[in-house]
Structure formats: C-alpha cells, structure tokens
LOVOGU-992281 format. One record per residue (C-alpha): residue in one letter; x, y, z. Coordinates in Angstrom, 3 decimals, decimal comma. Example, Ala and Ser with C-alpha at 12.3 -4.5 7.8 and 13.67 -1.06 7.14 Angstrom:
# LOVOGU-992281
> aa;c1;c2;c3
> A;12,300;-4,500;7,800
> S;13,670;-1,060;7,140
This chain:
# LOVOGU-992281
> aa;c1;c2;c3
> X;81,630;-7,147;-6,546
> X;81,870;-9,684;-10,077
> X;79,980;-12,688;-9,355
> X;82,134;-15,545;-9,987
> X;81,668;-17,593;-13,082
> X;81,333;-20,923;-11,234
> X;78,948;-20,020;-8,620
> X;74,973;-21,196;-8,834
> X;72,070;-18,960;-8,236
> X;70,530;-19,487;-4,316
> X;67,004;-20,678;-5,568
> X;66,090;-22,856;-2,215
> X;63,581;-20,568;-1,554
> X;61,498;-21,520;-5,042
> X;62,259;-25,053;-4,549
> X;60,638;-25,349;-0,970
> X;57,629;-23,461;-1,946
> X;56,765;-25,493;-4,917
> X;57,628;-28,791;-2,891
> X;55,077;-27,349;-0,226
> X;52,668;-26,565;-2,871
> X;52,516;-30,200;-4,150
> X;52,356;-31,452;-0,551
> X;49,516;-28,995;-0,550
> X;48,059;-30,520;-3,887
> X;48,442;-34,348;-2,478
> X;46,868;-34,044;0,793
> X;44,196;-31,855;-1,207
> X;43,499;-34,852;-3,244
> X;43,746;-37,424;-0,540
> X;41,301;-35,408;1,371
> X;38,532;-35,159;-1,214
> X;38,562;-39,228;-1,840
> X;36,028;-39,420;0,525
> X;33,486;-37,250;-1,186
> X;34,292;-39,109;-4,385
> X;33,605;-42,382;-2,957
> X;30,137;-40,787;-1,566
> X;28,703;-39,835;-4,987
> X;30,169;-42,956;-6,411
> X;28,262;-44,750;-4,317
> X;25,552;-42,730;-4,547
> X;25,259;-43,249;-8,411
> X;25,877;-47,092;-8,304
> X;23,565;-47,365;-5,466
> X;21,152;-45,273;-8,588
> X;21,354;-47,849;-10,774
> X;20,891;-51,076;-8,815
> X;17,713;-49,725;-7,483
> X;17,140;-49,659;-11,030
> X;18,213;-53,398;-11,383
> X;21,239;-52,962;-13,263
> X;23,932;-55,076;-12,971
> X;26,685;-54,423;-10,485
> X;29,450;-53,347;-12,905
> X;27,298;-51,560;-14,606
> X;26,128;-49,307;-12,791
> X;29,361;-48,945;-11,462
> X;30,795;-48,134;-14,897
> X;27,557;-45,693;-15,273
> X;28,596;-43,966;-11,816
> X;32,535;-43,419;-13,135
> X;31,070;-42,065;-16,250
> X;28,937;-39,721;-14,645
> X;31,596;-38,739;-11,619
> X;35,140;-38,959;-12,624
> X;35,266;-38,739;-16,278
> X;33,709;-34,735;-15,954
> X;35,936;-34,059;-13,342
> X;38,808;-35,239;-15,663
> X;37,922;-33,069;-18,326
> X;37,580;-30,420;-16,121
> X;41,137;-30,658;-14,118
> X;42,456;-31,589;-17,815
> X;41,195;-27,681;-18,867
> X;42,226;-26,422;-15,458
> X;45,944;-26,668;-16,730
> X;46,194;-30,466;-15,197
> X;48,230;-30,276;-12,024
> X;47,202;-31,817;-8,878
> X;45,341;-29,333;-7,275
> X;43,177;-28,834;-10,747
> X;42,257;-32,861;-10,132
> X;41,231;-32,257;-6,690
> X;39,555;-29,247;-7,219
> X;37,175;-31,005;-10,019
> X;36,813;-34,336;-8,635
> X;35,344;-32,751;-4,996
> X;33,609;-29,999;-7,335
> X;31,752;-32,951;-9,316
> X;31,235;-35,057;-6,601
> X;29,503;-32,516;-4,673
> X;27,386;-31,296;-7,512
> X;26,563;-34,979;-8,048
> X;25,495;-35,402;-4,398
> X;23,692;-32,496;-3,895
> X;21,511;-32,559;-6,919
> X;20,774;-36,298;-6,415
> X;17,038;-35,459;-4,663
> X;16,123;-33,048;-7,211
> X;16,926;-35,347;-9,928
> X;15,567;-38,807;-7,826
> X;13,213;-37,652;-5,299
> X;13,817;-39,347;-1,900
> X;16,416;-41,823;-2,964
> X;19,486;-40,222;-2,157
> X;19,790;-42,006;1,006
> X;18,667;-45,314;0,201
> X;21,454;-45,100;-2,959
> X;24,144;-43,984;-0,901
> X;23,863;-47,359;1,331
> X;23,228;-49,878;-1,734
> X;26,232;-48,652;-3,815
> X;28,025;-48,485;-0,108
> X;27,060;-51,974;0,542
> X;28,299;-52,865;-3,135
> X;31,851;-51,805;-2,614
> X;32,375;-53,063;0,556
> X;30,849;-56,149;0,103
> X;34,301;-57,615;-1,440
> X;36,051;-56,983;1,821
> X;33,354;-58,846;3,705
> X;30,536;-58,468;6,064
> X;32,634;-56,120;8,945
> X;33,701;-54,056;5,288
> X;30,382;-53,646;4,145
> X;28,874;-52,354;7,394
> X;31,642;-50,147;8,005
> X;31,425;-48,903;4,336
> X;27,612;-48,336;4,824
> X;28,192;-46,285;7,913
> X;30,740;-43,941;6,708
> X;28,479;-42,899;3,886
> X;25,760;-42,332;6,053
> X;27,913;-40,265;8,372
> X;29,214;-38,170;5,288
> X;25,403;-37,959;3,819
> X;25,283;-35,545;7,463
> X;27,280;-33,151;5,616
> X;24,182;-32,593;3,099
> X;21,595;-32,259;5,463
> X;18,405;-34,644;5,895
> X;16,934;-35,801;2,849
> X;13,593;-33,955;1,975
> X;10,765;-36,064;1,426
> X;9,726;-36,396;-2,249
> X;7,302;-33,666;-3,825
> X;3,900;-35,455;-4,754
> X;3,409;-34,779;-8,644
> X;0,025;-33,535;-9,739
> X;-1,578;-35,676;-12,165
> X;-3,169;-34,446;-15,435
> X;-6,795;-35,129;-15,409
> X;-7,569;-37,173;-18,418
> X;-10,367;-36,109;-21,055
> X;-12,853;-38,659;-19,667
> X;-16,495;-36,635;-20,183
> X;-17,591;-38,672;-17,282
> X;-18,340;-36,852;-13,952
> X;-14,568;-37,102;-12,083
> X;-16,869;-38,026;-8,510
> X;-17,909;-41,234;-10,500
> X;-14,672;-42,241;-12,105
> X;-11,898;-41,425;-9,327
> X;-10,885;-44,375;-7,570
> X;-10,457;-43,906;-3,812
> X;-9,449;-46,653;-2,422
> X;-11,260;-47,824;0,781
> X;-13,649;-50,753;2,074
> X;-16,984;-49,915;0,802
> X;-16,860;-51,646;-2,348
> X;-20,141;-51,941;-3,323
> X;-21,496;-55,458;-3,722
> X;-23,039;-57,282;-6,572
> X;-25,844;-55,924;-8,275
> X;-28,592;-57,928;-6,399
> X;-31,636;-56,115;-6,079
> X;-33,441;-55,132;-2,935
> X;-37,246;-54,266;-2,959
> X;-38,648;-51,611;-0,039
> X;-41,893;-50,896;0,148
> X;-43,176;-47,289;0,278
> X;-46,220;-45,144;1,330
> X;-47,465;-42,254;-0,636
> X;-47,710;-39,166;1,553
> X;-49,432;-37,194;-1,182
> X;-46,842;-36,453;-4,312
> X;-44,379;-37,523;-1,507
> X;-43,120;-41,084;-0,997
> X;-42,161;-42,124;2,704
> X;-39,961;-45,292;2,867
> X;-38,713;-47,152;6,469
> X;-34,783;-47,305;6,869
> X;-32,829;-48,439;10,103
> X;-30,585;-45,857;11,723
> X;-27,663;-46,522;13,557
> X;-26,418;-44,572;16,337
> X;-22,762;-44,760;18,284
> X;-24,328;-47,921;20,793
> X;-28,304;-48,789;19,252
> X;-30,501;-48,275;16,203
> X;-34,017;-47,216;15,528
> X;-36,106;-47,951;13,010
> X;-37,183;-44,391;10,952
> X;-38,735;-43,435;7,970
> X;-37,549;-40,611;5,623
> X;-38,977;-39,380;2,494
> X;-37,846;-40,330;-0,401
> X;-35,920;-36,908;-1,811
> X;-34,078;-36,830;-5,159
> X;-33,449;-32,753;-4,705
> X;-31,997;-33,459;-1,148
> X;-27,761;-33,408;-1,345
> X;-27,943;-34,397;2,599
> X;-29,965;-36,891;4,693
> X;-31,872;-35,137;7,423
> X;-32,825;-36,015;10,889
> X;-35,084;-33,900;13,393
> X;-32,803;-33,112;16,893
> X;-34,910;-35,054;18,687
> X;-34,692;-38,301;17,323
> X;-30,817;-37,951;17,264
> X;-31,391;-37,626;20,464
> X;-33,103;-40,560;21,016
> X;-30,228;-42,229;18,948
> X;-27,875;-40,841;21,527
> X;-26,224;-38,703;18,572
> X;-24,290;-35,875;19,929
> X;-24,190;-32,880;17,961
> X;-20,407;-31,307;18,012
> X;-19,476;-28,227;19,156
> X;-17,561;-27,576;15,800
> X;-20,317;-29,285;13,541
> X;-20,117;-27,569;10,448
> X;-23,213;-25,571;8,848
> X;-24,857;-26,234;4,951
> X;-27,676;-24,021;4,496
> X;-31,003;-26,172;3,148
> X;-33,674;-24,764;1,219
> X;-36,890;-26,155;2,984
> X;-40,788;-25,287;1,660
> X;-39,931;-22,539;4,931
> X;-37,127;-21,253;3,226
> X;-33,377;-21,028;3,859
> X;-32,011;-22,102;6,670
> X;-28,508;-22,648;8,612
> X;-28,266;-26,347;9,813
> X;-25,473;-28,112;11,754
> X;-24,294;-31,304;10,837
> X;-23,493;-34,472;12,814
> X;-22,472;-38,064;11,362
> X;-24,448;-41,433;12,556
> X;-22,359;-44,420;11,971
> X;-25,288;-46,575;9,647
> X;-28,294;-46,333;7,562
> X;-29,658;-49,652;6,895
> X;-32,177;-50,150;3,575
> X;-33,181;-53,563;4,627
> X;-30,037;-55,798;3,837
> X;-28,149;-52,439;2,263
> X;-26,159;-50,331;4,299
> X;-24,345;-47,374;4,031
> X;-21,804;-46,249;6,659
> X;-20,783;-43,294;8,248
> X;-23,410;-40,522;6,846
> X;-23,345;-37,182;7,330
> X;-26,610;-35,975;8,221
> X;-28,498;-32,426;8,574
> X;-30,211;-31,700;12,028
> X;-33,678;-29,956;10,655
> X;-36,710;-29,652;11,975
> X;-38,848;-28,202;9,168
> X;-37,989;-31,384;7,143
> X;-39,669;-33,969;9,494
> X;-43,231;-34,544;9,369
> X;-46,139;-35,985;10,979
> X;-45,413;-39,099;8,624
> X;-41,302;-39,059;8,145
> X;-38,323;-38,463;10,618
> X;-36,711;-36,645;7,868
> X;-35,670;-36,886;3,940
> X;-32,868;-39,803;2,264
> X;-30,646;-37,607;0,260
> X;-28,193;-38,265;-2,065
> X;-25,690;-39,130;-0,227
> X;-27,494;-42,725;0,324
> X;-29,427;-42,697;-2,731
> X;-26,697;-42,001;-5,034
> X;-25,284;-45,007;-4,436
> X;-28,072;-47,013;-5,941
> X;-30,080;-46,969;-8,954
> X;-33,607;-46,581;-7,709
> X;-36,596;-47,321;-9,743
> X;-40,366;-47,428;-8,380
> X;-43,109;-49,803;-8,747
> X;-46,298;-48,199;-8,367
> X;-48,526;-50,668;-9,152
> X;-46,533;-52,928;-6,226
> X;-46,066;-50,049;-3,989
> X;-42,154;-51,021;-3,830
> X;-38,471;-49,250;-4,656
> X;-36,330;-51,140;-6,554
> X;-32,436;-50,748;-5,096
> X;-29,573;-51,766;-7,545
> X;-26,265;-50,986;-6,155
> X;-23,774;-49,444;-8,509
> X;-20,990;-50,846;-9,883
> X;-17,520;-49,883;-8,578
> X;-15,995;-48,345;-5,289
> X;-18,669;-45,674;-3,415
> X;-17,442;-42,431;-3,475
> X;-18,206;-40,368;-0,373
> X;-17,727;-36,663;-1,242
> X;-21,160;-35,514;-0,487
> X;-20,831;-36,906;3,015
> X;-17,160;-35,936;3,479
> X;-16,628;-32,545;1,965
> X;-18,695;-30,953;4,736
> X;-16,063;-32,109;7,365
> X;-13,204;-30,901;5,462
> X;-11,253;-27,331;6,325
> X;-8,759;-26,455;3,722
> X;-5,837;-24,322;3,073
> X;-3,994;-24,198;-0,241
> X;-0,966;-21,608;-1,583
> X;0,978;-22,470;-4,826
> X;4,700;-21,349;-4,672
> X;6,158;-20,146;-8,032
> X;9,873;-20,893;-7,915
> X;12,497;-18,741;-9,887
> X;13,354;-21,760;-12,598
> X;9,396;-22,018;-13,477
> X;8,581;-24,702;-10,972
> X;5,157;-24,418;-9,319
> X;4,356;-26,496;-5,770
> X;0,838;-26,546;-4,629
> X;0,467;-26,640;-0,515
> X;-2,693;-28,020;0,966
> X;-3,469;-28,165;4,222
> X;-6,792;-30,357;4,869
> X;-8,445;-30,661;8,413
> X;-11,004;-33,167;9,067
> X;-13,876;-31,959;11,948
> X;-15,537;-35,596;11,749
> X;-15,296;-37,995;14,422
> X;-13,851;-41,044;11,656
> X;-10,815;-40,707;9,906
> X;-10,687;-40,501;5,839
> X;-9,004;-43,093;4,783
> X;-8,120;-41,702;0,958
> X;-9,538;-38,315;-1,050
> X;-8,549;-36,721;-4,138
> X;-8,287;-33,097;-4,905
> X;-8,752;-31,504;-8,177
> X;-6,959;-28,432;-9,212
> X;-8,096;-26,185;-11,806
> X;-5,846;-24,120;-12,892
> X;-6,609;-21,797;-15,748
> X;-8,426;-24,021;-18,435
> X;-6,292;-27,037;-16,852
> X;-7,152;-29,816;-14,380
> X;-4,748;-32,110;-12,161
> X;-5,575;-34,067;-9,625
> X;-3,347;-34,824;-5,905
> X;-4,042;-37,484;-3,619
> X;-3,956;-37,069;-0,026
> X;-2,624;-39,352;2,468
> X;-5,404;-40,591;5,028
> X;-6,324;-38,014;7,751
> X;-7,314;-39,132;11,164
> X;-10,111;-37,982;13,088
> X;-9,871;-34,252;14,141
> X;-6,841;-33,881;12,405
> X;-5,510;-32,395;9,579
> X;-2,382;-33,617;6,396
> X;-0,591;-30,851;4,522
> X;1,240;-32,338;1,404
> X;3,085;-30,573;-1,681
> X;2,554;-31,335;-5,451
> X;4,211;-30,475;-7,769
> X;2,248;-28,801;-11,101
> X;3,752;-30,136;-14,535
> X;6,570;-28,263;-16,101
> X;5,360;-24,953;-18,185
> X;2,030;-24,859;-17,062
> X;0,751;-21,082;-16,562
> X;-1,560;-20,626;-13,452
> X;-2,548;-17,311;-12,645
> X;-5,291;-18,469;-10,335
> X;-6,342;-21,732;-9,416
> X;-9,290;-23,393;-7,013
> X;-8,649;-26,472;-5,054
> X;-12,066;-28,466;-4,250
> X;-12,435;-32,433;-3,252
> X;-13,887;-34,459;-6,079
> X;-13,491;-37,942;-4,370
> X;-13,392;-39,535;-0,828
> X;-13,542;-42,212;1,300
> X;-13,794;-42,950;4,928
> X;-12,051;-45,327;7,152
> X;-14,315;-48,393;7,955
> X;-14,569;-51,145;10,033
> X;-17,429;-51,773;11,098
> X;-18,738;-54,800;9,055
C-alpha cells in the first residue's frame, strides 16, 4: 500500500504525552511553592533578627534562595520541571542547613519572616502565615538546641580559680577589716568562729591552718550541730600528724568570723584534728577568701576580704561526679559531653570547666545544677584543634544562696 501524498502522520500519541508531561512539570512547580516560601521566610526572618530592614533582608533571602536555584534549572536545560526541581532542591538545602549555620534560630526565623509576609494581608494573614510555616518546619524535625562553644582560655598568668567569674551572690564586700583575737596553742594558733548548723549555731574554735585545703569538724560536735552526715558523702583523704586517713564529708550552711561569713562549707568529719583546745582546723576554703595577717604583739588576726566574686571550688569540687567523652565527627568537628552530678544538699548555681587538651586550654560553662542532681551539656572545641587526649577538671564555682 502507497501512502497518499496528502495524508498527515498520526502523532496524537507524542502530543498527549508531552501535554501530560508539562501538566506534570506545573503541578510539580505549584507543589514545591510551599517549601520556597518556608526558606524564604526562614532567611528574611535571618536577617531581621539581625535588625535589617524589611526589604532587605527580603532581597538578601531571594538572593540566597531563588537566584541559585535559577542558575541551576537555567543549566538543567530550563524547562519546567528543571525550575521545580532546583527551587525545592535549594529551598530544602537552605532549610535544613539553617541550625548548623545559626544555631537554634531556625524556628524563631521561620515565624519572623512568616509574620513579615503576611503582615500585608492583615492580622488573620499573618497568623495564618505563621502557622503554616510552623506546620511545614514538622517536616524537618525539632530544632536541636544550640551546641555550647568552648572558649579559648586567654594567656592571663594569673591562677584561672582567681580570675573566672562565676556569677552568684557572694560578692564579697568592701575591704573593711575585721580583727579576731587568737590564743597560741604552742606554734599553733586557735581562733573562735560561729558555726551554723541546718536550725542553730555554736560557738567553736578551730586552729588556724594555712596547709589545711578543708575545714574540719570532730563527729561529735556535728552532732551537736544536728549535722547529718550523708549516706553518699564523698571521701578526701587528709594527712594528719597520725597519718593518712579516709574522711567523709558533710556541708554546714555558715561559718561566722565575727561580722564575716562564709556560706555553705564543705567540711571534713576528723577526729585526729580536734584537740583538747580546738574543735577542728579553718582551711582554705574560709581562709582563702581573706587576706589574713597577724598581730602578735596584740594577740589579733587581721581579716581583709578580697576583692571580686568568691570562688567556691575547694568547697564544691568534692560534691561533683563527672562524666566527659569528646565525639570526633567525620568533617573535623569535635563536641565535648559532660555529664556533672552534684551529691550536696544546695544547688550550684554557676561553675566553669577547663579543658586541656594537648598543650591547649578552653573553658565551658555549665548551667546551674540542683541539689542531687546532675546537667549534661555539649561544647563544641574550635575548628582544627588536635586533641588526642584531654582532662576535664572544675576551675571555678559557685553555690546557690539565699540565706542572707
């Protein structure tokens, strides 16, 4: 059979597939407006947290969103489905890496550049455009909280315990000095000091140790304080004139030098360090507080407080159980995990942790931790930094007080 000259090839069946495949394109597009809208919003929402100007930041969020995605369909041959390929592509990219790039302010974004755009179309169109974003945000999973960076510690020669700042309510007050009169107990010297238990005080008197890191009490008169000695206390070992020995420790909530006072103190129950003249020794973990000089020919200790905030390591570190791992991550990252429990009966209100970390330091601050209970937080080490092995140890504290 001759095909006649005047007939026309059948070619419905090309025609209805490419009409279906640019139906397939449009909806394609239509579908991933959505997304687009989310990390435009996202990115505007960026830059007025950073104060910039509505239509800027709206002009920064096009830049960073649509213009790529152009470029991208543009090389992708330019059809329809190439735009709505690269537009969703970008705008999920965009999206996703948002809390990597702006720790914990994905969310918060989303609903101010939300809030911008619908904001034209009143107060019904800005709620409504807040809470579509949010319900898209679901598709990306819950935020994670921000990493805590580890700071640097600076070249300061000065002992870290005495320069951290922690925060808290014992500033110490002007330097005003306060004179205590002392006995001489041989090459000891015995000073009186008011003790304060949970409900009622007693006058004591300690000696007067520089060598001491802890204050120390005899079991019996923390009885007589009505001091309980946990079942958990934690153990230091002391080196008496008898030796070594394993002592438990228990916290009384004063120690009063006259008009001084220092709260919460961590004391050692020992018996060998009373005597028939003192309840026990004044370590430094009152002492060190003050700058102490003697009067012999008045028989009195001069007590200057120091300048600044008090920082309570000696009687806090004791109390503290911790648990660190550092996580190397595939792109070089490195997170630091620590875990601190607190066995005292007051809560820590702030404390600082210093890292060392081959011949660097950094330095993480913890969020307070309540009484017999524990914080884990994550920091982040700077970028490049090699760390074979590391030690994690507490180089500034402070409790939570109230009580004056």
């Amino acid at each position: 059979m001759t095909a006649n000259p005047g007939d026309k090839p059948d070619d419905s069946g090309g025609s209805s597939g490419s009409r279906a495949f640019r139906a397939f394109s449009a909806v394609l597009l239509v579908a991933c407006i959505p997304l687009v809208v989310l990390a435009l919003a996202a990115m505007t929402g960026v830059g007025l947290q950073q104060n910039i100007p509505g239509q800027l930041a709206l002009l920064g969020a096009i830049a960073v969103v649509i213009l790529p995605a152009l470029g991208l369909a543009a090389a992708l041959g330019g059809r329809a489905i190439a735009y709505a390929i690269s537009l969703a592509a970008v705008s999920y990219v965009v999206v996703a890496s948002l809390p990597h790039y702006f720790p914990g302010q994905r969310d918060a974004s989303v609903r101010a550049g939300a809030s911008y755009f619908g904001r034209s179309f009143g107060e019904a169109g800005e709620r409504g455009a807040v809470n579509l974003t949010t319900a898209l945000l679901r598709v990306f999973g819950t935020e994670r909280a921000p990493t805590l960076r580890a700071e640097r510690a600076g070249d300061d020669a000065r002992d870290p315990i005495e320069t951290a700042e922690v925060g808290g309510d014992e500033d110490a007050p002007a330097a005003n000095a306060t004179w205590i009169p002392y006995e001489a107990d041989g090459e000891s010297i015995v000073i009186p000091a008011h003790v304060d238990g949970p409900d009622f005080g007693e006058e004591l008197r300690f000696v007067f140790d520089t060598g001491a890191t802890l204050t120390t009490i005899s079991a019996d008169v923390l009885d007589l304080l009505d001091v309980r000695i946990p079942e958990d206390a934690p153990e230091v070992t002391l080196r008496t004139a008898a030796g070594e020995m394993q002592a438990r420790l228990v916290l009384v909530d004063a120690i009063w030098l006259q008009r001084e006072v220092v709260e919460w103190v961590t004391v050692a129950v020992c018996e060998h360090c009373a005597s028939g003249v003192a309840d026990g020794l004044l370590g430094l973990n009152v002492s060190s507080h003050y700058r102490v000089s003697i009067d012999h020919e008045a028989g009195e200790l001069e007590w200057v407080p120091r300048r600044g905030r008090r920082n309570r390591r000696l009687d806090i570190q004791p109390w503290l159980d911790m648990n660190s791992v550092l996580r190397r991550w595939d792109d070089g990252r490195m997170e630091l995990e620590v875990r601190v429990g607190n066995r005292a009966r007051r809560a820590i209100r702030r404390s600082v942790l210093e890292v060392s970390c081959s011949n660097e330091k950094f330095t993480v601050h913890l969020d307070p931790i309540p009484a017999k209970g524990a914080v884990t937080q994550t920091a982040s080490l700077p970028w490049g930094v090699r760390c074979e092995a590391f030690e994690v140890v507490p180089v500034a504290a402070a409790w939570e007080t109230d009580r004056f």
